[in-house]
C-alpha positions in Angstrom: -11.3 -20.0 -16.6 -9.7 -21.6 -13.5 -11.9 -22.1 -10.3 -10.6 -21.6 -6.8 -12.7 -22.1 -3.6 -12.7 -18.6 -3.3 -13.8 -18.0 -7.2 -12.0 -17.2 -10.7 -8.5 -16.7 -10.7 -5.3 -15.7 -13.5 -6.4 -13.6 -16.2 -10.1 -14.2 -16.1 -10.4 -12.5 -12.6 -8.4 -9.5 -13.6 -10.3 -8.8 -16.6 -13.8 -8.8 -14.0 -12.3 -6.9 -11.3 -11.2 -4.1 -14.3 -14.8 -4.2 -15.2 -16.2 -4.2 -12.5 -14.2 -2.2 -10.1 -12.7 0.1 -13.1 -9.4 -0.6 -11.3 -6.4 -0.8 -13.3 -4.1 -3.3 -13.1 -0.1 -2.5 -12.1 2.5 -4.3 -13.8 2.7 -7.1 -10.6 -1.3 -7.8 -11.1 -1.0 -8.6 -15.1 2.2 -10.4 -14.3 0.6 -12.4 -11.7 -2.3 -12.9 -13.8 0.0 -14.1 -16.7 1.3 -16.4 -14.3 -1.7 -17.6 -12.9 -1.4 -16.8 -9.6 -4.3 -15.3 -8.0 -4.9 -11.7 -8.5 -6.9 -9.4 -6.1 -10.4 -8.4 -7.1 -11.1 -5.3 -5.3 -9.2 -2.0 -4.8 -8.8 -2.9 -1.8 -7.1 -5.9 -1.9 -5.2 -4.3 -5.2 -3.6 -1.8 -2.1 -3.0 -4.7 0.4 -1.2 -6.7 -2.2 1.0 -3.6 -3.2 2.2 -2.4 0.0 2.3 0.6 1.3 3.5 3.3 -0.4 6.9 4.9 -0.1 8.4 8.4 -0.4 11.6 7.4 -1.6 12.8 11.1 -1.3 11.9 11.2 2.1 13.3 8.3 3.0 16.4 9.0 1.5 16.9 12.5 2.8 16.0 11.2 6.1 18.8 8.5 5.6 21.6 11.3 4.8 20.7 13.5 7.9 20.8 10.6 9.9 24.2 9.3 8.6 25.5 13.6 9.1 24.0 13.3 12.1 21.7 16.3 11.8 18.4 14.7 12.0 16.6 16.7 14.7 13.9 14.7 17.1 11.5 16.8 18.4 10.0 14.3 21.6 7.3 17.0 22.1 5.8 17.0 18.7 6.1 13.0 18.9 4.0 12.8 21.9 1.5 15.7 21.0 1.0 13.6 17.9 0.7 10.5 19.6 -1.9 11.8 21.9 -3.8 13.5 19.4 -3.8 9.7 17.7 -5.7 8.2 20.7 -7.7 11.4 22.0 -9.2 12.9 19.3 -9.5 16.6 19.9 -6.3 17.0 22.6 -3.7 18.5 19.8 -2.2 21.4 21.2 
């Protein structure tokens, strides 16, 4: 087992956070572990070091009405939406 100054790393930290966490590992965390790079030890960090997640569908439809030009902005439901983000309570 290899020792950081923040604790185990590589495989040996994997196999603890699946034990202790019961996450489970994506294919990036066991080939980071297999590398021995460090690998993140709570679900948390298992999120954080996966990015956010992406709709691909969405992000491809929105690409194709875009490029049609038929993408429809409604500025209204933007700033309701905003609003409601930093006034809880003010969505119309």
């Amino acid at each position: 087992m290899m020792i950081s100054a923040i604790g185990p790393t590589g495989t040996q930290r994997m196999a603890d956070m699946i034990r202790t966490n019961g996450a489970k590992p994506n294919v990036a965390t066991a080939q980071a572990a297999a590398t021995g790079e460090t690998v993140p030890s709570t679900p948390a960090a298992l999120l954080a070091a996966e990015g956010a997640p992406i709709d691909s569908d969405k992000v491809a439809s929105i690409k194709a009405a875009l490029a049609a030009g038929t993408y429809a902005i409604n500025p209204r439901a933007i700033a309701d939406r905003m609003i409601a983000l930093d006034l809880p309570g003010t969505a119309r």
